[in-house]
PAMARSE-339089 format. One record per residue: x, y, z of N, C-alpha, C, O, CB in turn; residue number from 1. Coordinates in nm, 3 decimals. Glycine has a CB too. Layout:
% PAMARSE-339089
<node n_xx="X" n_yy="Y" n_zz="Z" ca_xx="X" ca_yy="Y" ca_zz="Z" c_xx="X" c_yy="Y" c_zz="Z" o_xx="X" o_yy="Y" o_zz="Z" cb_xx="X" cb_yy="Y" cb_zz="Z" num="NUM"/>
...
***
This chain:
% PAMARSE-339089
<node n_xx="0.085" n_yy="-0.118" n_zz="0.000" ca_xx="0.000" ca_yy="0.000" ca_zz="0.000" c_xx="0.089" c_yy="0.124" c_zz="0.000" o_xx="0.196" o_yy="0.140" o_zz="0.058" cb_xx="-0.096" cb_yy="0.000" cb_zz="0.122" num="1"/>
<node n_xx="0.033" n_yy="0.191" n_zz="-0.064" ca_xx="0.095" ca_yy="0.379" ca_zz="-0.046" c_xx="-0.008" c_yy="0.461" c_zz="-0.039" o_xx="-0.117" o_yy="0.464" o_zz="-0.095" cb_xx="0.187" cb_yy="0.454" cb_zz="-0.182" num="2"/>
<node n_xx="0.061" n_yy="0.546" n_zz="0.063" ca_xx="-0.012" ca_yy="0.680" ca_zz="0.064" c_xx="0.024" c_yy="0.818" c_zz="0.057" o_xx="0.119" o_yy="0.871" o_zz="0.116" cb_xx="-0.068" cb_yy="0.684" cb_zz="0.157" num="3"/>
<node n_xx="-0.077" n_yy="0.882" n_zz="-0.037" ca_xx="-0.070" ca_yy="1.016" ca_zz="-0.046" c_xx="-0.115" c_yy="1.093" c_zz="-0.044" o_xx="-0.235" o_yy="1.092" o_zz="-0.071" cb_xx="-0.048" cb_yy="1.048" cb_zz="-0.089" num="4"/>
<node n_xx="-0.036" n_yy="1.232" n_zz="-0.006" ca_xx="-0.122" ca_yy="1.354" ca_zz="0.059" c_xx="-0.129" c_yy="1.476" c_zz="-0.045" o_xx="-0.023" o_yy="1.472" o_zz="-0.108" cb_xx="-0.047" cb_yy="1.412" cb_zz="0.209" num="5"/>
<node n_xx="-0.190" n_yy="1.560" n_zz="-0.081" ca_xx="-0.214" ca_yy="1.626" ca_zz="-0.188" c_xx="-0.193" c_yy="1.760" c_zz="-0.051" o_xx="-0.270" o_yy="1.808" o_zz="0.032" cb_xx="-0.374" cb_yy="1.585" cb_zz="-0.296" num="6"/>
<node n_xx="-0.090" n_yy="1.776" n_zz="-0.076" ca_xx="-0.056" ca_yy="1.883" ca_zz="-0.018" c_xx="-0.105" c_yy="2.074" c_zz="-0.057" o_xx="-0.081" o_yy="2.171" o_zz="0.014" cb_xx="0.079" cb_yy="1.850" cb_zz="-0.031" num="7"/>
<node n_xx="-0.166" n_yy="2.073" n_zz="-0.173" ca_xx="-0.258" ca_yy="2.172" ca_zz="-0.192" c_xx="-0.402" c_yy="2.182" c_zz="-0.088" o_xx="-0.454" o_yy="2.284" o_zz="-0.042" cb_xx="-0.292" cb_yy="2.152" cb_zz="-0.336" num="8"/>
<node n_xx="-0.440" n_yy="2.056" n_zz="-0.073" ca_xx="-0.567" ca_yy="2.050" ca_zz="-0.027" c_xx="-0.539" c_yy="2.019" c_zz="0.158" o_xx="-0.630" o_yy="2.025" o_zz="0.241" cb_xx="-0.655" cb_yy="1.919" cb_zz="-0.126" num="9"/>
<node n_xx="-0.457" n_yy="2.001" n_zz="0.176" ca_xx="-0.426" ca_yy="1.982" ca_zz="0.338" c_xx="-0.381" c_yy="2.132" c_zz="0.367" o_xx="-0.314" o_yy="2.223" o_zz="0.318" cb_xx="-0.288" cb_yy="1.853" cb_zz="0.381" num="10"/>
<node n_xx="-0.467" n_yy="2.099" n_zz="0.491" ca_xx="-0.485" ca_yy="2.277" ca_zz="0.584" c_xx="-0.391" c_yy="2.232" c_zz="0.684" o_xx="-0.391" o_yy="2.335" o_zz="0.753" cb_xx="-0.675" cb_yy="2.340" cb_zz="0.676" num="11"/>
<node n_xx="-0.303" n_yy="2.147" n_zz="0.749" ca_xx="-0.246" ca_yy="2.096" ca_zz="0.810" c_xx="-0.284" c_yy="2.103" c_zz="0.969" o_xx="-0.209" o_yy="2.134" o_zz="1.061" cb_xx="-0.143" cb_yy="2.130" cb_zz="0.767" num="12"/>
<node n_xx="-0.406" n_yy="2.071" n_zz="0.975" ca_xx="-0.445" ca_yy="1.989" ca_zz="1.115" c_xx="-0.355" c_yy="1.874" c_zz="1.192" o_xx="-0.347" o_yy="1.833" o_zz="1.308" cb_xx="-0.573" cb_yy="1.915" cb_zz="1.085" num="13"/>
<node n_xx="-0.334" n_yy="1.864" n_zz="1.150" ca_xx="-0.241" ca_yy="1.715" ca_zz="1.212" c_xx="-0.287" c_yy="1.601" c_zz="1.243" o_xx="-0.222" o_yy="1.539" o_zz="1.326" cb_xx="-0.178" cb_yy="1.725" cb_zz="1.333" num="14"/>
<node n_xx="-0.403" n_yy="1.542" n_zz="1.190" ca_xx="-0.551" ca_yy="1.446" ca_zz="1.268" c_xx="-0.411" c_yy="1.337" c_zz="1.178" o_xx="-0.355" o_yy="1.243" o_zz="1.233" cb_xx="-0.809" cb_yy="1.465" cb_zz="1.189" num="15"/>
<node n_xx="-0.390" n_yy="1.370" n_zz="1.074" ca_xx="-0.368" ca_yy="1.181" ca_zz="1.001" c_xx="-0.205" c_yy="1.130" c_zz="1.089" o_xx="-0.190" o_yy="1.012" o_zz="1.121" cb_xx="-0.324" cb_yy="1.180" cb_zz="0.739" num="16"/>
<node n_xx="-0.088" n_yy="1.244" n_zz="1.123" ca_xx="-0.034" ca_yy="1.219" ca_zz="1.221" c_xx="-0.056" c_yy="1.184" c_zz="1.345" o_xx="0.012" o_yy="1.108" o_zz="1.415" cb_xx="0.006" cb_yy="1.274" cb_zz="1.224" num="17"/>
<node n_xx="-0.154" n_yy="1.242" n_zz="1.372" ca_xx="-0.195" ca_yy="1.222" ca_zz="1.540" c_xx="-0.244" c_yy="1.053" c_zz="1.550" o_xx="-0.203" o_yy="0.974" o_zz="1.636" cb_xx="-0.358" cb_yy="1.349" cb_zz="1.594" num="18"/>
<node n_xx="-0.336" n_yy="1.023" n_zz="1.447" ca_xx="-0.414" ca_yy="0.883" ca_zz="1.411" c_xx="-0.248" c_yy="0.796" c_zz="1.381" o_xx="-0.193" o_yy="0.729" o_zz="1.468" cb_xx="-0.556" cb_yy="0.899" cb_zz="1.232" num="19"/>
<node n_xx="-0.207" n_yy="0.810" n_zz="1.280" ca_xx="-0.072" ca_yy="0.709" ca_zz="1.202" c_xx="0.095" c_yy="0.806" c_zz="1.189" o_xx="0.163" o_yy="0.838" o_zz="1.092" cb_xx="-0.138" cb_yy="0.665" cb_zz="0.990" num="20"/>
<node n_xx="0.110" n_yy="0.828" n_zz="1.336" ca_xx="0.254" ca_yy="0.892" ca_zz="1.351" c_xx="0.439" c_yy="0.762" c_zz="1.236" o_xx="0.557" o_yy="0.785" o_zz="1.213" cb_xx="0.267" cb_yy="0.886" cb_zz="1.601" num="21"/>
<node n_xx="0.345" n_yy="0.648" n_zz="1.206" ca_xx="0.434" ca_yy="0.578" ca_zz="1.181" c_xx="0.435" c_yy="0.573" c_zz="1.024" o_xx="0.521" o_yy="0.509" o_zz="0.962" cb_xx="0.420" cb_yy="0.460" cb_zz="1.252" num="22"/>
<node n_xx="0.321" n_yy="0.656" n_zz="0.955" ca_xx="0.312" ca_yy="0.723" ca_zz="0.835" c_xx="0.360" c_yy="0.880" c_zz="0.785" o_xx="0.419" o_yy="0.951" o_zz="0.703" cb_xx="0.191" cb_yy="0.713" cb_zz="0.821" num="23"/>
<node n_xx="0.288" n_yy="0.870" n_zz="0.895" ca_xx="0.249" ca_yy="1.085" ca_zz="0.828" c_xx="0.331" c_yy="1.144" c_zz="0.923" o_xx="0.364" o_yy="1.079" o_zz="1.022" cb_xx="0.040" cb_yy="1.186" cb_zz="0.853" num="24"/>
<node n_xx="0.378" n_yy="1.290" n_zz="0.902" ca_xx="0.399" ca_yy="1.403" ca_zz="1.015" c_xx="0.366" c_yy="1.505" c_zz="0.977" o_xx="0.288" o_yy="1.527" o_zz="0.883" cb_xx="0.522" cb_yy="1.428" cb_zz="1.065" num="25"/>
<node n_xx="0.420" n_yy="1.582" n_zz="1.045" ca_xx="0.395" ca_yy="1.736" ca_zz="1.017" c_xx="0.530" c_yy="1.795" c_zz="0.978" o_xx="0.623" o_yy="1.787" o_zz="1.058" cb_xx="0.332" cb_yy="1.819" cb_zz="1.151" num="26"/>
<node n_xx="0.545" n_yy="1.860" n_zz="0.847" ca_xx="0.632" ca_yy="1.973" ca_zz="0.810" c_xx="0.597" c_yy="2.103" c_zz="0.765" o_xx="0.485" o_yy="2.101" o_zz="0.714" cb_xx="0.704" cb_yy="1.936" cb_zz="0.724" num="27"/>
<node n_xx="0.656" n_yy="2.230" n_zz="0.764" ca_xx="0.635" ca_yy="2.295" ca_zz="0.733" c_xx="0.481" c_yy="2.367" c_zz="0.715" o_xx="0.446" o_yy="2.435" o_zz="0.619" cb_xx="0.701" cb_yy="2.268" cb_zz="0.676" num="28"/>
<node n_xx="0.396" n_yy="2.331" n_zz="0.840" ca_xx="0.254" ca_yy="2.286" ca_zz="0.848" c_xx="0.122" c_yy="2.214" c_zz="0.756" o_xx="0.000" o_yy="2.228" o_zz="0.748" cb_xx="0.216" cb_yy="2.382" cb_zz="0.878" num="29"/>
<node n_xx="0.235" n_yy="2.127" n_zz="0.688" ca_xx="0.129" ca_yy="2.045" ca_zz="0.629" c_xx="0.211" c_yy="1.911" c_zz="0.632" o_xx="0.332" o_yy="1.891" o_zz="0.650" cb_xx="0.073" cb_yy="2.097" cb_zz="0.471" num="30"/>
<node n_xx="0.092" n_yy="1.814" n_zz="0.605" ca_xx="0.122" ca_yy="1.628" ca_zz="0.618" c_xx="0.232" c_yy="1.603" c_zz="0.542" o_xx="0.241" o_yy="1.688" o_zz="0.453" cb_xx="-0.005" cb_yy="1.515" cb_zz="0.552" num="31"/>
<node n_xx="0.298" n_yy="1.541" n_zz="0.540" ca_xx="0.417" ca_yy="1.464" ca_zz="0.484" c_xx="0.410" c_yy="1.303" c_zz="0.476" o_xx="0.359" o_yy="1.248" o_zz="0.573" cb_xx="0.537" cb_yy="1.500" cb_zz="0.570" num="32"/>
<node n_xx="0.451" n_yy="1.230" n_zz="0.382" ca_xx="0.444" ca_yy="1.094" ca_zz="0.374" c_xx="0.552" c_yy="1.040" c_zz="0.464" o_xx="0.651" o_yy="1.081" o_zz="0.404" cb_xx="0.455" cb_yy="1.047" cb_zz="0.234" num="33"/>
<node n_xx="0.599" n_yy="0.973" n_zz="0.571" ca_xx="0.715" ca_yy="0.933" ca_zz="0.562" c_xx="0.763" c_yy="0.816" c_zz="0.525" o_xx="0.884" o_yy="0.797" o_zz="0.518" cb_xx="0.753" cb_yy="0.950" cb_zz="0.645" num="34"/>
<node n_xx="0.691" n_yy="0.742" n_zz="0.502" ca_xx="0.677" ca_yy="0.533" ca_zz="0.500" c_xx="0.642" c_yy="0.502" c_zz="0.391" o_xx="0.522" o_yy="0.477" o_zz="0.397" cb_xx="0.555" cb_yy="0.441" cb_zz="0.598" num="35"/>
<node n_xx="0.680" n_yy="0.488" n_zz="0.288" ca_xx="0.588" ca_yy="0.474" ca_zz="0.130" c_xx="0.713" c_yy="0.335" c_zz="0.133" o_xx="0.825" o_yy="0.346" o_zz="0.183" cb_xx="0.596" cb_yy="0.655" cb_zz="-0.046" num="36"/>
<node n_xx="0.659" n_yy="0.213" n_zz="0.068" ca_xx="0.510" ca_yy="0.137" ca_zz="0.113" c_xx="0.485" c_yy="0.176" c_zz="0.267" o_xx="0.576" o_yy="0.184" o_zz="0.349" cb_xx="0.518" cb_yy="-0.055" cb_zz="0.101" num="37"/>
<node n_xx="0.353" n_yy="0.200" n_zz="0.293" ca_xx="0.318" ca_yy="0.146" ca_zz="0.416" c_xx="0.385" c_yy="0.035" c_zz="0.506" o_xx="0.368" o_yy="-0.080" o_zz="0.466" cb_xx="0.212" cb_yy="0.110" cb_zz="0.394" num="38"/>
<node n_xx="0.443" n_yy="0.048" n_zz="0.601" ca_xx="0.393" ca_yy="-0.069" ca_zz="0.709" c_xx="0.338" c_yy="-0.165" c_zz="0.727" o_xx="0.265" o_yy="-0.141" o_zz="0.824" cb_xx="0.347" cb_yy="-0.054" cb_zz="0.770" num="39"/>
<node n_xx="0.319" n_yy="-0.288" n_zz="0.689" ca_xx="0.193" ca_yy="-0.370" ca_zz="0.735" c_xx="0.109" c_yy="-0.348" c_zz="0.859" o_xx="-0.011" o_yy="-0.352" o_zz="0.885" cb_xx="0.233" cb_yy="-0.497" cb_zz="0.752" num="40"/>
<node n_xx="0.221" n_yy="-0.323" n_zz="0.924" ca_xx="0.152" ca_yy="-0.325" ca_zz="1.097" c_xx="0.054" c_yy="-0.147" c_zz="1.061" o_xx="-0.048" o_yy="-0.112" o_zz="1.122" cb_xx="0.345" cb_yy="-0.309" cb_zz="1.287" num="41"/>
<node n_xx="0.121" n_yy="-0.070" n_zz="0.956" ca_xx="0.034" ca_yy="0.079" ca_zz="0.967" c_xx="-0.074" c_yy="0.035" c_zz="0.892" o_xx="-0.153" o_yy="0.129" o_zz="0.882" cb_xx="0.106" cb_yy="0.232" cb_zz="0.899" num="42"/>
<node n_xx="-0.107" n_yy="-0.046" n_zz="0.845" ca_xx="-0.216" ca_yy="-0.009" ca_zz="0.724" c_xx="-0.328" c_yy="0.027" c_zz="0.761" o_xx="-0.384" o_yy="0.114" o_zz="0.693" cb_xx="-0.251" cb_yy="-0.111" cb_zz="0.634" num="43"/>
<node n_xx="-0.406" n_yy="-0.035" n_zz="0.900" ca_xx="-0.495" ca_yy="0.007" ca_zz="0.935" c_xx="-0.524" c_yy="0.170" c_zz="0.985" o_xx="-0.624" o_yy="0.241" o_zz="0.975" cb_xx="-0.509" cb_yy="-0.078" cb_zz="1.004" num="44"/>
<node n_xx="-0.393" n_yy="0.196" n_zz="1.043" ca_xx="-0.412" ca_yy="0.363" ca_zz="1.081" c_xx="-0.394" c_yy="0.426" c_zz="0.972" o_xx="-0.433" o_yy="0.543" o_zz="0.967" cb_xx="-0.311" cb_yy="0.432" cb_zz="1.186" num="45"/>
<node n_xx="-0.337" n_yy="0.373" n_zz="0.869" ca_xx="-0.322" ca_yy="0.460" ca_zz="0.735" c_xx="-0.494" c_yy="0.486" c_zz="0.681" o_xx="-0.535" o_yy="0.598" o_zz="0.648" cb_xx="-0.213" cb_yy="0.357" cb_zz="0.599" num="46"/>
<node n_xx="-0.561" n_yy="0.389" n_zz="0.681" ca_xx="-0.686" ca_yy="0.366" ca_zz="0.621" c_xx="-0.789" c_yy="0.456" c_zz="0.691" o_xx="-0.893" o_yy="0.502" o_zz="0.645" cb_xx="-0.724" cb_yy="0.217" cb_zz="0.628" num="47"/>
<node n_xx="-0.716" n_yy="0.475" n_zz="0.854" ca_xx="-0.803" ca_yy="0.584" ca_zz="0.922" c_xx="-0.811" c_yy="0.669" c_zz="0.915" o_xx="-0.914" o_yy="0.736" o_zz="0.910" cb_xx="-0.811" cb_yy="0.607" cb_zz="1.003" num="48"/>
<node n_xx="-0.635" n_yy="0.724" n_zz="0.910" ca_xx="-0.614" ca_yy="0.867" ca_zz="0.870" c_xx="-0.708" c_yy="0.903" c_zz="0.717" o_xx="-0.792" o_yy="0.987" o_zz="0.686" cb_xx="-0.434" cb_yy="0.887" cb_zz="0.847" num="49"/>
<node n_xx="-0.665" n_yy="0.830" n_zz="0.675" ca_xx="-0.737" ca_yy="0.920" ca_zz="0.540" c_xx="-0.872" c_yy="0.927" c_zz="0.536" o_xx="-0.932" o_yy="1.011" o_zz="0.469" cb_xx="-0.709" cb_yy="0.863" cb_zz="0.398" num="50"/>
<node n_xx="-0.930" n_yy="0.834" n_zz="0.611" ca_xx="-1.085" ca_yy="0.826" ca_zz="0.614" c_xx="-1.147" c_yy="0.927" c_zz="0.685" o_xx="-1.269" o_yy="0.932" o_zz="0.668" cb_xx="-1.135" cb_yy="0.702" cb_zz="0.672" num="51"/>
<node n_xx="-1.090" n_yy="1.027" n_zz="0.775" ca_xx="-1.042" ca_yy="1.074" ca_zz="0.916" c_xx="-1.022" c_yy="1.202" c_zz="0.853" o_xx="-1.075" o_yy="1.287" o_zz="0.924" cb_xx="-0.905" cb_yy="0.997" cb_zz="1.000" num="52"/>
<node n_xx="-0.971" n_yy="1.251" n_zz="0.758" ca_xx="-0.884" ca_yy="1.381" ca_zz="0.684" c_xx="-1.041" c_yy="1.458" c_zz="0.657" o_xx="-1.131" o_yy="1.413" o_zz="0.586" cb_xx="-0.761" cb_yy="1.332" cb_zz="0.499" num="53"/>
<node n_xx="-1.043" n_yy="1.563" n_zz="0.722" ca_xx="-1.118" ca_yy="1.662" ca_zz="0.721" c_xx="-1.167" c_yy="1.707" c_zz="0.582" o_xx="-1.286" o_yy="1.712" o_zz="0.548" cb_xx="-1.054" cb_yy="1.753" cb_zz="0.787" num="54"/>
<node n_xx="-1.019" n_yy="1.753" n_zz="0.475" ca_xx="-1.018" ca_yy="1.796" ca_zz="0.338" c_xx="-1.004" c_yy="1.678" c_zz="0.275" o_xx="-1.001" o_yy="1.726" o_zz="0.162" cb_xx="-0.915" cb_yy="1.896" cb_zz="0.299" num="55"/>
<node n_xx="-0.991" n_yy="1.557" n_zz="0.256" ca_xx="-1.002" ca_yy="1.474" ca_zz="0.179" c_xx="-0.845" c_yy="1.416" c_zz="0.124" o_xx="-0.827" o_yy="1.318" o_zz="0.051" cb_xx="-1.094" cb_yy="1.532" cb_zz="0.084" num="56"/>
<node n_xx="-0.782" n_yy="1.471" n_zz="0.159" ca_xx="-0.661" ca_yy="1.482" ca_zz="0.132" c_xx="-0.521" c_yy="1.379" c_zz="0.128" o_xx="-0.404" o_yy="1.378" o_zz="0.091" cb_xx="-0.652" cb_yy="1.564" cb_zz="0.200" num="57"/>
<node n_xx="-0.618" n_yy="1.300" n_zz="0.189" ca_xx="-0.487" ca_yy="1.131" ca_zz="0.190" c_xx="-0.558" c_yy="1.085" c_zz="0.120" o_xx="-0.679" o_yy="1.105" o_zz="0.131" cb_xx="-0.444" cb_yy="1.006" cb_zz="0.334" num="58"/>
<node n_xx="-0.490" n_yy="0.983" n_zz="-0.006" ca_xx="-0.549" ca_yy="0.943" ca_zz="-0.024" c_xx="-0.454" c_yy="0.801" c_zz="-0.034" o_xx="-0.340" o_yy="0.825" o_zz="-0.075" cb_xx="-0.622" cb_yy="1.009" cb_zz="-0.101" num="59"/>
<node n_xx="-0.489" n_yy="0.625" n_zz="0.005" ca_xx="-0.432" ca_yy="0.518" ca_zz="0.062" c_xx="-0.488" c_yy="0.390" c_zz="-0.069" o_xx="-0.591" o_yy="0.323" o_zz="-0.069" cb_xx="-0.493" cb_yy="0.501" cb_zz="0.244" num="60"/>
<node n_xx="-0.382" n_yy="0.394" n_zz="-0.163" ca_xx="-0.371" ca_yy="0.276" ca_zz="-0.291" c_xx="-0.307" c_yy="0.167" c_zz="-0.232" o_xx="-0.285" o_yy="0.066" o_zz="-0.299" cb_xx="-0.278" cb_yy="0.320" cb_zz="-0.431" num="61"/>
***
């Protein structure tokens, strides 16, 4: 799995870090990928975060 953040459309809340710190963070106040593939053990918080993203903005292939 991979995920990505469309960094135009992220207001940088921090919800998909806060949910999957072993994916996402915060830079420069918006989401960042850090784990591309996913984690096995992340996939489920990956699937939250994005489900979870206020602006729509992760999106988890």
């Amino acid at each position: 799995m991979k995920a990505l953040v469309d960094e135009d459309l992220c207001t940088g809340c921090g919800l998909c870090a806060d949910t999957c710190s072993a994916v996402f963070e915060m830079k420069d106040d918006k989401a960042i990928v850090k784990a591309n593939p996913v984690p096995g053990d992340a996939v489920d918080c990956t699937n939250e975060a994005a489900s979870n993203c206020p602006v729509e903005a992760i999106k988890a292939e």
